[in-house]
N, C-alpha and C positions, 0 to 999 in steps of 0.2 A: 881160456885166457882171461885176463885180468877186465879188459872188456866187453865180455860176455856177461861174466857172474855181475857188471856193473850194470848191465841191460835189464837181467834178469831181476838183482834185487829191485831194479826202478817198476819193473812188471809190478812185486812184491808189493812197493809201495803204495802203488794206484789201487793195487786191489785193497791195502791193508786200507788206504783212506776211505774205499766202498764200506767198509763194514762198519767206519763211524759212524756215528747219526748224527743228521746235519742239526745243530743245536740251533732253535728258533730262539729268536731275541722274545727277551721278557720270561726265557722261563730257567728256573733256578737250577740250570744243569751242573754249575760249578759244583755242587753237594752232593749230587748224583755219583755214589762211589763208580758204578756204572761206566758213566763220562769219563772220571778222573781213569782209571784205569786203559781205557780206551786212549786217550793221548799219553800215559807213561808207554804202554807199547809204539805209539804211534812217531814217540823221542828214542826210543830203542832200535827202533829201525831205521829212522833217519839216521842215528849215531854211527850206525852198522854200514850205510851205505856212505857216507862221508869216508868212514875208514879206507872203505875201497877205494874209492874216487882218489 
C-alpha cells in the first residue's frame, strides 16, 4: 500500500541522514566533494519521498 512504502522510505531516510557526518561549525565542509554529494543524495530522497506522500 501507498502507506507502507511511505513508512518504509521515512525508515530510508533516517537511516540515509546516519550516514551523513554531522558537519562541525568552523570547518570547510561546503568544499568537501564528500559533503556536497552526501546532501545531493540526501535532496534525492527527500524528492522521492514527497512524491509518495
Amino acid at each position: 500500500t501507498k502507506l507502507k512504502s511511505a513508512v518504509q522510505l521515512q525508515d530510508l531516510l533516517d537511516a540515509t541522514r546516519m550516514l551523513v557526518p554531522r558537519t562541525r561549525p568552523g570547518r570547510e565542509s561546503d568544499s568537501d566533494p564528500k559533503d556536497l554529494e552526501h546532501a545531493e543524495k540526501l535532496r534525492q530522497v527527500k524528492a522521492v519521498i514527497e512524491e509518495v506522500l
